[in-house]
N, C-alpha and C positions, 0 to 999 in steps of 0.2 A: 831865240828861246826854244828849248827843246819840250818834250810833247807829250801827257801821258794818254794811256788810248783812254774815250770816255766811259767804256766798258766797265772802267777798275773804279775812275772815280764816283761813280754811280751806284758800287757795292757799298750797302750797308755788314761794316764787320761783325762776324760770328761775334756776341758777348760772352764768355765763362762769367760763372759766379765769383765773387771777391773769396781770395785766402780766408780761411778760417780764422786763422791769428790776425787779420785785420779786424775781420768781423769783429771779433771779441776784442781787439782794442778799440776799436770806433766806440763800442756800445758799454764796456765797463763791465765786459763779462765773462766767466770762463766755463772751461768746460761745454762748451756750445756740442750740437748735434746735428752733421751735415748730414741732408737727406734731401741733397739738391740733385747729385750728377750721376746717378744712379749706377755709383759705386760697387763693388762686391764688399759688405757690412765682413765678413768673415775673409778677408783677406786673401792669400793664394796659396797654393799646394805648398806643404812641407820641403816639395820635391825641388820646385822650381826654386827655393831656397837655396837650399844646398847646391844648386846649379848654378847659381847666381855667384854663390860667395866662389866657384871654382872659375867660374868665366872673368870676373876682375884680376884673379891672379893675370890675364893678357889682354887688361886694355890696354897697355902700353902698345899693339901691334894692330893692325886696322883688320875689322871684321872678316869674314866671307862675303867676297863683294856681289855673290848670288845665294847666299842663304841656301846653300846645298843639302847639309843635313838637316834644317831644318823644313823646307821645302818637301825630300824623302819623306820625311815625319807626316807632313800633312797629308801627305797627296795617298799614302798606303791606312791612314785613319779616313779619309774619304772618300777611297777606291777609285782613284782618278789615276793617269799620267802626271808622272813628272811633271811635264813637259805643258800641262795646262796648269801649271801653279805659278801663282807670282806672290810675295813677301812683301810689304810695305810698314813704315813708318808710321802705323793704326790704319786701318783700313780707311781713314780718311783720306791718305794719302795716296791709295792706291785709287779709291773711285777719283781724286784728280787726274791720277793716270791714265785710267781708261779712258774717261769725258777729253782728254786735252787728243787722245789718238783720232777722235771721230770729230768733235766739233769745232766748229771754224767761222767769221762773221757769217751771217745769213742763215744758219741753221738754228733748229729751236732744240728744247726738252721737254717732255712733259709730264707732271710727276699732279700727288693728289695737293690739297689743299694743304692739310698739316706735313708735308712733309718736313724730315729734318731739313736745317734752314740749312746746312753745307753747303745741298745741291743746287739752289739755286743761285748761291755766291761763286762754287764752281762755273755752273755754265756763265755766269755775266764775266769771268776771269777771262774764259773764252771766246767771249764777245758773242754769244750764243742768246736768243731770246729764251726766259723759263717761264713754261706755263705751265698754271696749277688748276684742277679740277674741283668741284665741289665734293666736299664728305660730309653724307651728311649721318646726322650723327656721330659725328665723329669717324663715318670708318670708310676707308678709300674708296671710292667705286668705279672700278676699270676700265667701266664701259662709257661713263665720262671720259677717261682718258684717252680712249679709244676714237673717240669724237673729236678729242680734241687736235686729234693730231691729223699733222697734211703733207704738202711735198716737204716742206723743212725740217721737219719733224726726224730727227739723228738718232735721240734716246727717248727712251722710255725710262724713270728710274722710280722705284718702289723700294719704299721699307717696310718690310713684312716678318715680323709685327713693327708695327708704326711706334717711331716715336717722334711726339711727345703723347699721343693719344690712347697707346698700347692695344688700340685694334687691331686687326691685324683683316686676311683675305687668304676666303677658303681657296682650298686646293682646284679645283672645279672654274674656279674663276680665274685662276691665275693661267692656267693653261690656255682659258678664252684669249687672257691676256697676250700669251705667250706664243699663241699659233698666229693672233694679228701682226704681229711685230713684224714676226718669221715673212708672212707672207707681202707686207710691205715694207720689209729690207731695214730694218729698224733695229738699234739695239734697245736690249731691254735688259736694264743691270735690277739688280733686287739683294738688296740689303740685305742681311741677315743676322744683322749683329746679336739682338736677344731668342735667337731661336731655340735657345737652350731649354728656355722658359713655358714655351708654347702646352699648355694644355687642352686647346682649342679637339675636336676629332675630326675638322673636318679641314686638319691645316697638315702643309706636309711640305717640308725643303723643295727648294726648286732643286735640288742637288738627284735627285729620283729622278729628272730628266735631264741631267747634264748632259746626257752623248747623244741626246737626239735632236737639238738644236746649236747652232753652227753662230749664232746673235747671242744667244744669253750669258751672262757672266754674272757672277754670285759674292758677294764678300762678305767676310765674317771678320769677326775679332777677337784678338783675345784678353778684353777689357771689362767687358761682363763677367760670364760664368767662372772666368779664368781667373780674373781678379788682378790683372796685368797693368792696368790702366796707365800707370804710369809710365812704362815704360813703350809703351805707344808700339805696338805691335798688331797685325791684320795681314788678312792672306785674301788673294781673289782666284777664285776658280775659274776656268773659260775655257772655248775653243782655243786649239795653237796659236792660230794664226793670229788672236787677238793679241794671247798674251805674248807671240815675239816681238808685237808693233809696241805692248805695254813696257818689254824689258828696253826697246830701244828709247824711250820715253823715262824710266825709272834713273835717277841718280844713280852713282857710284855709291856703294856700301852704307844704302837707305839704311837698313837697319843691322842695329848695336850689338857687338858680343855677348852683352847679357843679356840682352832682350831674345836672341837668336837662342841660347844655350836655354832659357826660362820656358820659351816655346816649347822645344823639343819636351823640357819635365813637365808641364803644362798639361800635353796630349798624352801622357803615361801615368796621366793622376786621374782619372775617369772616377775614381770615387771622391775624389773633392770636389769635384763637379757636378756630381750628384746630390753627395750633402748641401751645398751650397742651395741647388736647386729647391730639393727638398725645404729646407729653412725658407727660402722665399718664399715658396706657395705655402705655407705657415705661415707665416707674416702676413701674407694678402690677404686669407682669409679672414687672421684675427682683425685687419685692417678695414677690410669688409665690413663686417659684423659691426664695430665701432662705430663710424663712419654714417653707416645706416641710422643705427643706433640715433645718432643726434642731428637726421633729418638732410645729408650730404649726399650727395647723389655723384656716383663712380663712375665713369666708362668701365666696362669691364676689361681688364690687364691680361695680355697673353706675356706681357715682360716685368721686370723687378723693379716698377715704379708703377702708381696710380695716379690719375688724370681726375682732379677732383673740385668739383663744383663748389663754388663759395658763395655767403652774401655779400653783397656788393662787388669792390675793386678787388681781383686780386691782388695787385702789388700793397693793397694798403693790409690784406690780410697777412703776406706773407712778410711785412715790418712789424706788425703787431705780435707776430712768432719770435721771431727776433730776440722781442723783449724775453723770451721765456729763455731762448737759448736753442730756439729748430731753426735750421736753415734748412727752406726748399726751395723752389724753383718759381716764380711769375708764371705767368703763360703769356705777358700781353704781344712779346715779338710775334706768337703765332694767331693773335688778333684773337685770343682766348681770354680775355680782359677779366673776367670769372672764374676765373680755374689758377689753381698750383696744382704742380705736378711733385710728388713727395715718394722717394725712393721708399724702399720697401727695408728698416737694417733689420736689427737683431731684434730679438722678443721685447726685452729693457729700452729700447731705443724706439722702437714701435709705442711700448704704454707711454712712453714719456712725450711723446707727441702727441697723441691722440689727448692727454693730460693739458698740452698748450694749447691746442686748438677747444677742445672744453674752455680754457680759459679765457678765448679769445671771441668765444661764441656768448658765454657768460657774461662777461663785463662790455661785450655789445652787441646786444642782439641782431644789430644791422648795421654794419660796414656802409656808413652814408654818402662819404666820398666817391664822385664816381670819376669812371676811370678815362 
């Protein structure tokens, strides 16, 4: 009888939300409003369009099996070498790449409490123990993590801003972060996927210190602000040395001609990225204001979704939306049993939720099912 390691069978798997068009066949409804996966509501540059419809004229012929021009692309919009750039199949795919180069049975990770649940399915992939800190309030605290960690202790990994809780961690702390690691030999990766979003003044890319430590590595995507999602595209920034162990580690021709060709129009559309940004911090606030309004209490968002207090169960609030036609998010996998988390779309998409959730606050003042 052959063997699987206990590592794998011990992961509980990432869940996505159900298709849309099931939802609405399950429940006899249409027209529904997804405001689960924190989408880009305004879709993606005109540019990466027309890039798109030119790049399928050669799927017939297999990609660029290092994503050269688009790699150039990135690395002269970030002011980095080449040579510290790697491309991935969404950025999730790349932080497996980094984690699989460093971690190995007997080593740990140590990330905060809410982080994305990836990281910790990654490390158990790797037979690696993940341990999580307390945030409280909702917002990661470093210096928890910093405690936490020992001689096994390999990564460090942070999302900054947090998701699903859209906190995020000033600049000031992150370097506390950043010089601990350094000094005990530690990688420390830091997320970066909604950094587009950040309004915070006292938050700033780890990418401002990229050449002066030799541990840290950064990944972004282009699934947010870019509005790319689906075709699953992310880059990671790092020292060399990481990212030639990363490219030995990286499949052949990870990612797709069209995703490669959409990248490149992607970072040449800085004003659809803008607007997009723009529109969501519009939305948040109207969202804000709302929310307030009928006694809901927010974490405050540096990203294009809100972490929002309910009565009662979450999952029983976010069925009872259902019925109206909004799809958002639970919280309970991250023990957030109270809270959905409700992407930020368009203005119409905004009143029209806020309109279901009235509805669901109205016809029960108290969600009495608990969770």
């Amino acid at each position: 009888m052959y063997h699987f390691r206990k590592s794998i069978e011990e992961i509980s798997p990432y869940k996505p939300g159900k298709p849309v068009k099931e939802v609405e066949r399950e429940l006899g409804i249409k027209d529904s409003i997804k405001l689960a996966s924190n989408e880009n509501a305004w879709g993606f540059s005109p540019k990466s369009k027309a890039a798109m419809e030119e790049a399928i004229k050669n799927a017939n012929i297999y990609p660029d099996g290092g994503s050269f021009y688009l790699r150039q692309k990135i690395a002269a919009f970030n002011h980095v070498p080449f040579e510290n750039v790697i491309v991935g199949n969404g950025s999730n795919e790349l932080l497996a790449i980094i984690m699989r180069t460093v971690l190995a049975e007997g080593t740990s990770v140590v990330s905060s409490q809410y982080a994305f649940s990836i990281y910790g399915i990654i490390a158990q992939m790797c037979g690696a123990k993940f341990i999580t800190t307390p945030s409280p309030n909702c917002i990661p605290d470093v210096y928890s993590m910093m405690k936490a960690c020992d001689e096994s202790t390999a990564i460090i990994i942070v999302d900054n801003p947090n998701n699903p809780t859209g906190a995020y961690i000033p600049y000031e702390q992150m370097i506390d972060l950043m010089n601990f690691a350094e000094k005990n030999k530690i990688m420390l990766i830091v997320d970066e996927a909604y950094w587009e979003y950040v309004r915070a003044k006292d938050y700033k890319t780890m990418m401002t210190v990229f050449d002066k430590y030799q541990n840290l590595v950064i990944t972004r995507t282009f699934s947010k602000a870019y509005g790319l999602c689906g075709l699953r595209i992310g880059y990671a920034i790092g020292a060399k040395h990481i990212m030639d162990l990363a490219h030995k580690v990286r499949d052949p021709f990870n990612v797709n001609i069209v995703a490669q060709y959409a990248g490149e129009a992607a970072l040449d559309d800085q004003d659809f990225v803008k607007k997009t940004v723009k529109n969501t911090h519009e939305g948040i606030d109207f969202l804000y204001t709302e929310l307030h309004k009928l006694g809901l209490k927010c974490v405050e968002t540096q990203c294009n979704f809100i972490l929002v207090e309910v009565p009662g169960c979450g999952k029983d609030f976010f069925d009872k939306l259902l019925q109206y036609g909004i799809i958002v998010r639970p919280m309970g996998a991250y023990h957030l049993n109270n809270h959905i988390r409700l992407t930020v779309g368009t203005m119409d998409q905004n009143k029209k939720a806020i309109e279901a959730i009235k509805g669901v606050l109205k016809n029960e003042k108290e969600v009495r099912h608990s969770c």
